[in-house]
DSSP file (Angstrom, degrees, kcal/mol; ACC not computed):
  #  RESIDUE AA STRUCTURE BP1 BP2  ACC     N-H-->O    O-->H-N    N-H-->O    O-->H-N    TCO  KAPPA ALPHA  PHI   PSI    X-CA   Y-CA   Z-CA
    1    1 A X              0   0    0      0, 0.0     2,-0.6     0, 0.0    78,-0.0   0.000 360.0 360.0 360.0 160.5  -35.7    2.6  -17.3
    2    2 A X        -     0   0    0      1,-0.1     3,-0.1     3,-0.0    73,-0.0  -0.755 360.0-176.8 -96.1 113.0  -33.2    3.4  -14.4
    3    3 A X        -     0   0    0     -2,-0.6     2,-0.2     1,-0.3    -1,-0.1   0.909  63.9 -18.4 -95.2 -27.6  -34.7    1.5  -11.4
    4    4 A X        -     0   0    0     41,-0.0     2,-0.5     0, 0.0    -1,-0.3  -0.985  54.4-137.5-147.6 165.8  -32.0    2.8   -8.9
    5    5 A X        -     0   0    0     -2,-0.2     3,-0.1     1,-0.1    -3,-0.0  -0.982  18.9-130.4-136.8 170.0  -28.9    4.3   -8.7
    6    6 A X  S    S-     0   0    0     -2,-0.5     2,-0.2     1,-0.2    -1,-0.1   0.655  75.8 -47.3 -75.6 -21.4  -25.9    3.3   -6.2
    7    7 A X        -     0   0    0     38,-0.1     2,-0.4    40,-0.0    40,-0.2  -0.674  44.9-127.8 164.3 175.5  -25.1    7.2   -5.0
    8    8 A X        -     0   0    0     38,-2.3     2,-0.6    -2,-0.2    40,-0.1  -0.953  25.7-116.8-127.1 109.4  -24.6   10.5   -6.1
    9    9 A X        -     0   0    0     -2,-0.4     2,-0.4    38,-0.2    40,-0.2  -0.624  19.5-165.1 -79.8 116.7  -21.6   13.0   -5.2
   10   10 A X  E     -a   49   0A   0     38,-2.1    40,-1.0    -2,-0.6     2,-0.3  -0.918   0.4-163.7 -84.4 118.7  -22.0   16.1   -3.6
   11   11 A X  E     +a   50   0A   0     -2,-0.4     2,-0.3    38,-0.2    40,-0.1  -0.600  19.7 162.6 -83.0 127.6  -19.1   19.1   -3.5
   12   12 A X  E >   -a   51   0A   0     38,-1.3    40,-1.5    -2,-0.3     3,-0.6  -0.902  40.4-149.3-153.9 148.8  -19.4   21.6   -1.1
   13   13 A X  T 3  S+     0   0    0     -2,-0.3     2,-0.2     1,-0.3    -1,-0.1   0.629  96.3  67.1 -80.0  -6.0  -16.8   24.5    0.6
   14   14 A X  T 3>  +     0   0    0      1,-0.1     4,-0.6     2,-0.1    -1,-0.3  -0.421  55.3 159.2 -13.5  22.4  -18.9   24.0    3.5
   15   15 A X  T <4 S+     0   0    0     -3,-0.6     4,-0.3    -2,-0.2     5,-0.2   0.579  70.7  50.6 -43.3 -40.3  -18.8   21.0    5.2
   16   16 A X  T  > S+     0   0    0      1,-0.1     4,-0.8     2,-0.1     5,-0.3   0.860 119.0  38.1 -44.4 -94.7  -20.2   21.6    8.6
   17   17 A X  H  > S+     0   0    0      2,-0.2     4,-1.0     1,-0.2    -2,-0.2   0.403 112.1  56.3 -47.0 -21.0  -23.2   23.4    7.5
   18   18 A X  H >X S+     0   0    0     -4,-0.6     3,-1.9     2,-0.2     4,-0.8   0.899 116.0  40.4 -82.0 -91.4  -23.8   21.1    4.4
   19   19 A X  H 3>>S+     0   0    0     -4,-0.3     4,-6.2     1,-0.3     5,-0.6   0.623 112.8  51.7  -9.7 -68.0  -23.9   18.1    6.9
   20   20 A X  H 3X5S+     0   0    0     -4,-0.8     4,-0.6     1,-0.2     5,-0.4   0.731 115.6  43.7 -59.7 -38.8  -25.9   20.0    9.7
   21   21 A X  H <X>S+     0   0    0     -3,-1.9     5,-1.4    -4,-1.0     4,-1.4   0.949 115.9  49.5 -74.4 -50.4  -28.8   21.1    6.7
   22   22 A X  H  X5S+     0   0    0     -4,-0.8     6,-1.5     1,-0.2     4,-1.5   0.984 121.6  39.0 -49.5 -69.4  -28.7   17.2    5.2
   23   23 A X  H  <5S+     0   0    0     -4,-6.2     4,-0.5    -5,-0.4    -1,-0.2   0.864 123.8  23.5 -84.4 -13.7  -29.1   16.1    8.8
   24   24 A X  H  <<S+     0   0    0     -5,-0.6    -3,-0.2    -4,-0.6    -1,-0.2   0.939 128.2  43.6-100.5 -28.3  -31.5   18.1   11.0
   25   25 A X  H  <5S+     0   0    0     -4,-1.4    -3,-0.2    -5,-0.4    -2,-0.1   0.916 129.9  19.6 -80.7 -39.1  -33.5   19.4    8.2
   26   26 A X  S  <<S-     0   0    0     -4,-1.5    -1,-0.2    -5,-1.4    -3,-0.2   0.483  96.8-125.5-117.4  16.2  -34.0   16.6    5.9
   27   27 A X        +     0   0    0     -4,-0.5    -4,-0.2    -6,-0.3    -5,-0.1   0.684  53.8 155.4  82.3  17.8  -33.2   13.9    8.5
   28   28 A X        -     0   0    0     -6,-1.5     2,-0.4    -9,-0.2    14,-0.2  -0.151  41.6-120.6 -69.9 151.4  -30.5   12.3    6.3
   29   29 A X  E     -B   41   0B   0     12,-0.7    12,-1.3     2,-0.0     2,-0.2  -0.947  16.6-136.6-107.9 154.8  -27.7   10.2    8.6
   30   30 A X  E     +B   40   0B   0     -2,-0.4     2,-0.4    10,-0.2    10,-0.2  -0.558  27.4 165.6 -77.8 146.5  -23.9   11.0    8.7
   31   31 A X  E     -B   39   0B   0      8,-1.4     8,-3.1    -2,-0.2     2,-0.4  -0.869  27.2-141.5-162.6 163.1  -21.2    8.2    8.6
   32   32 A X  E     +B   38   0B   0     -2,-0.4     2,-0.3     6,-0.2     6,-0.2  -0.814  33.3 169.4-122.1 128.8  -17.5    8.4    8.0
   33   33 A X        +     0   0    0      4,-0.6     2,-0.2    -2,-0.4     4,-0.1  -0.963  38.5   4.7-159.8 152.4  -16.3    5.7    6.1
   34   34 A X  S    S-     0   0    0     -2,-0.3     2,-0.9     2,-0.2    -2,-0.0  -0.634 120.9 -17.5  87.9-145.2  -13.1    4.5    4.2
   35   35 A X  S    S-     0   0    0     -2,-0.2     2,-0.4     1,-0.0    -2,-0.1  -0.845 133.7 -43.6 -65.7  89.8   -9.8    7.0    4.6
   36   36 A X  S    S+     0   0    0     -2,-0.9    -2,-0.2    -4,-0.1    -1,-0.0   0.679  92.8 155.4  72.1 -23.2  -11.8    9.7    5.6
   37   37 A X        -     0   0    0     -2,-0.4    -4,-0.6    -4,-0.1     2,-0.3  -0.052  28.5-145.3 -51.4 173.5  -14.9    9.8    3.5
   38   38 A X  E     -B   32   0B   0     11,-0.2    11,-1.1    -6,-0.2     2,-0.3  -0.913  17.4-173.0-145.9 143.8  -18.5   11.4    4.5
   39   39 A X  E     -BC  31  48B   0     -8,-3.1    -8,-1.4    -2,-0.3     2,-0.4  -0.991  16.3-139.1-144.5 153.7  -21.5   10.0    3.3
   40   40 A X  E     -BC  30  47B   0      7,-1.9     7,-2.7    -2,-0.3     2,-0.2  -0.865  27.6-153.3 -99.0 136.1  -25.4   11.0    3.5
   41   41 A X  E     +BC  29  46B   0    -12,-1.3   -12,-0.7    -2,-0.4     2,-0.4  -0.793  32.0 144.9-134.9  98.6  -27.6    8.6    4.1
   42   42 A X  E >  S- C   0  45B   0      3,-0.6     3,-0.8    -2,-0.2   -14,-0.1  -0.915  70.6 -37.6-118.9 142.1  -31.4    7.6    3.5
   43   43 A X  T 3  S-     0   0    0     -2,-0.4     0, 0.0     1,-0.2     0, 0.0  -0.100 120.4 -36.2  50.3-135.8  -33.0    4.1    2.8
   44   44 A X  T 3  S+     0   0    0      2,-0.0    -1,-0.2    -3,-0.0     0, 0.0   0.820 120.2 102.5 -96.0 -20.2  -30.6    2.4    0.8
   45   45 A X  E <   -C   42   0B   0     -3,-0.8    -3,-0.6    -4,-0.1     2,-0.3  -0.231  52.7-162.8 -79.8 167.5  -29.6    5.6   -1.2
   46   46 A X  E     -C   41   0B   0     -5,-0.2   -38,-2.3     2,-0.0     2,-0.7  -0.998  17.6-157.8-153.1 126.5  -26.7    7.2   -0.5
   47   47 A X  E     -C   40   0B   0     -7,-2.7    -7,-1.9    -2,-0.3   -38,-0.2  -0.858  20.7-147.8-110.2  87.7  -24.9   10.9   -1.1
   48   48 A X  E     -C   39   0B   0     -2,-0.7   -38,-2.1    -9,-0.2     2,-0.5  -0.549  12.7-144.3 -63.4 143.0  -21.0   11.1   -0.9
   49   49 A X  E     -a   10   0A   0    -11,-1.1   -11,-0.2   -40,-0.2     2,-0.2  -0.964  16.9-168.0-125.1 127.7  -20.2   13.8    0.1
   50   50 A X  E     -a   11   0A   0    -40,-1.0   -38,-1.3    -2,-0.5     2,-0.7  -0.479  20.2-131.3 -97.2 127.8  -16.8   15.7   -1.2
   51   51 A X  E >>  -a   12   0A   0     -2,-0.2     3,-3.4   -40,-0.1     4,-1.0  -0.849  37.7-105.7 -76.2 118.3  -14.9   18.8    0.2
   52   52 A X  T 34 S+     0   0    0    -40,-1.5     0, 0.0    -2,-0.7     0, 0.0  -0.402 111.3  19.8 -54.0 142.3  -14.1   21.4   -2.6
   53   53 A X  T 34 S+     0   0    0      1,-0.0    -1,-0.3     2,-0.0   -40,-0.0  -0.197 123.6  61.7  61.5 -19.8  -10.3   21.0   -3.2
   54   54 A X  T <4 S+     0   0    0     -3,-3.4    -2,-0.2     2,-0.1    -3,-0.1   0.167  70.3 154.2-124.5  -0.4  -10.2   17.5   -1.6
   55   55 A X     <  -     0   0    0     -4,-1.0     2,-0.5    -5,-0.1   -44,-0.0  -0.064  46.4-112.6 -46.8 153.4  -12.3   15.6   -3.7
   56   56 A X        -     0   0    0      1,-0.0     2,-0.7     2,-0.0    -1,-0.1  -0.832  26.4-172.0 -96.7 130.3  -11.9   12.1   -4.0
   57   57 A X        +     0   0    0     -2,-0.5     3,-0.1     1,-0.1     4,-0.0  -0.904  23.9 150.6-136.6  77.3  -10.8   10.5   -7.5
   58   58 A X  S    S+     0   0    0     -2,-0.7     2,-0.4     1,-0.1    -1,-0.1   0.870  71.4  57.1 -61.6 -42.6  -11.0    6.5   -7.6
   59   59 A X  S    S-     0   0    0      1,-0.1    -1,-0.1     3,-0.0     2,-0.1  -0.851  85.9-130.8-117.4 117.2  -11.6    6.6  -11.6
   60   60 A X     >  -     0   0    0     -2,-0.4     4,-2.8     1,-0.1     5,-0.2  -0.319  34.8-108.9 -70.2 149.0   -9.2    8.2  -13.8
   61   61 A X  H  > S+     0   0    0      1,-0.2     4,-2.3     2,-0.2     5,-0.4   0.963 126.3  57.2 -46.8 -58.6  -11.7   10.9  -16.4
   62   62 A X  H  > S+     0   0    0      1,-0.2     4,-2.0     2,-0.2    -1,-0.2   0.797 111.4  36.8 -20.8 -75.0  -10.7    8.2  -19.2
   63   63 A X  H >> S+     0   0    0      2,-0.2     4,-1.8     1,-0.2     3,-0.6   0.901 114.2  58.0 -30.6 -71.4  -12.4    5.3  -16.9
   64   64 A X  H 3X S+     0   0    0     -4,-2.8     4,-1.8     1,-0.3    -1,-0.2   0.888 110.5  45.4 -44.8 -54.3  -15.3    7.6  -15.7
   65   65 A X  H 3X S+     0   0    0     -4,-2.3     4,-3.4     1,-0.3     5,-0.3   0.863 107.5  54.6 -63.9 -35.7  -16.2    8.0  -19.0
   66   66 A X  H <X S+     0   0    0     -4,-2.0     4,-2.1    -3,-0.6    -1,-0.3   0.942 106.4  52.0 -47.9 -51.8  -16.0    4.7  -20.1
   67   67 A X  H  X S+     0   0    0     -4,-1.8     4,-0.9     1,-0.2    -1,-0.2   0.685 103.1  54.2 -66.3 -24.3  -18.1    3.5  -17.8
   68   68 A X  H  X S+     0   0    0     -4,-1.8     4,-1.7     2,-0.2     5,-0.2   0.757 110.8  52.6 -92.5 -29.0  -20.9    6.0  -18.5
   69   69 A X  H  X S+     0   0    0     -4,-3.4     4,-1.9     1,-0.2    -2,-0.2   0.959 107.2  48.0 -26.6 -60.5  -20.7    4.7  -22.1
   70   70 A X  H  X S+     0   0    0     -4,-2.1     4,-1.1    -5,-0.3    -2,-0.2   0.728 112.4  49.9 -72.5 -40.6  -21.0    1.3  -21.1
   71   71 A X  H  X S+     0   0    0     -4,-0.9     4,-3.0     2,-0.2    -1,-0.2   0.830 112.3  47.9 -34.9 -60.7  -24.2    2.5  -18.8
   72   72 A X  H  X S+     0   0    0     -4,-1.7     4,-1.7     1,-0.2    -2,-0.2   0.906 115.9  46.6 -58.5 -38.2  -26.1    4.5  -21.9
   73   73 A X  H  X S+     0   0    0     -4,-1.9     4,-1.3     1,-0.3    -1,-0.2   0.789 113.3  42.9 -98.9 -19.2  -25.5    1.5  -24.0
   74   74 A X  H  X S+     0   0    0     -4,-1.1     4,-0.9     2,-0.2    -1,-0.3   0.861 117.7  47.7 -64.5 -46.5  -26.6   -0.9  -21.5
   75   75 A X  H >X S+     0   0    0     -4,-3.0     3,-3.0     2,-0.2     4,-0.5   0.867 112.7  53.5 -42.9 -91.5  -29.8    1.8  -20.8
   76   76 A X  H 3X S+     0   0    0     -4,-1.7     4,-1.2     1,-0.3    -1,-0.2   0.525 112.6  43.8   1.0 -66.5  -30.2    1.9  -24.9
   77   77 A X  H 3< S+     0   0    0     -4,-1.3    -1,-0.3     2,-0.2    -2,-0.2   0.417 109.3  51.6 -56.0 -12.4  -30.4   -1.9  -24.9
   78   78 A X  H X< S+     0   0    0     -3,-3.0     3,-2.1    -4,-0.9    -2,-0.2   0.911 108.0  55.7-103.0 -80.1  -32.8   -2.4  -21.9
   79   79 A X  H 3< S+     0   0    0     -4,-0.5    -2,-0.2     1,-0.3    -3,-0.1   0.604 104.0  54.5 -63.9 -31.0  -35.2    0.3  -23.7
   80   80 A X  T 3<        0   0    0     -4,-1.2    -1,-0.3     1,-0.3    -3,-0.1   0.460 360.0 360.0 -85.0  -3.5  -35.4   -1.9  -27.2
   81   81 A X    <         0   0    0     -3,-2.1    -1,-0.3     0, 0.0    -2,-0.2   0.787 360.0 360.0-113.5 360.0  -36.4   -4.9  -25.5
């Protein structure tokens, strides 16, 4: 079973207004972190948040994918014991 995860990316063309709904409506917090990154923030969880056309790319597709193998098969293994 999944117990948490470490954050979640959101794209949007809309960055003001995506921010402004995150925080005043659902009470989420802003920070600026890194070059230039945005994140959403509640509790310990966490939303990056992307501008469409400028997203940010750490993990080449190859990598990404690798890694989400490596995740399933860990998941997969967790559930059989």
């Amino acid at each position: 079973m999944i117990d948490h995860l470490d954050h979640i990316v959101l794209t949007t063309a809309h960055t003001e207004q995506c921010i402004d709904f995150y925080t005043r409506v659902l009470g989420m917090k802003f920070e600026r972190f890194g070059e230039g990154r945005m994140a959403l923030k509640f509790g310990s969880q966490k939303i990056n948040l992307h501008e469409k056309g400028r997203e940010f790319h750490r993990q080449s597709d190859a990598r990404r994918a690798r890694h989400a193998r490596h995740l399933l098969h860990r998941l997969g293994a967790a559930r059989r014991t």
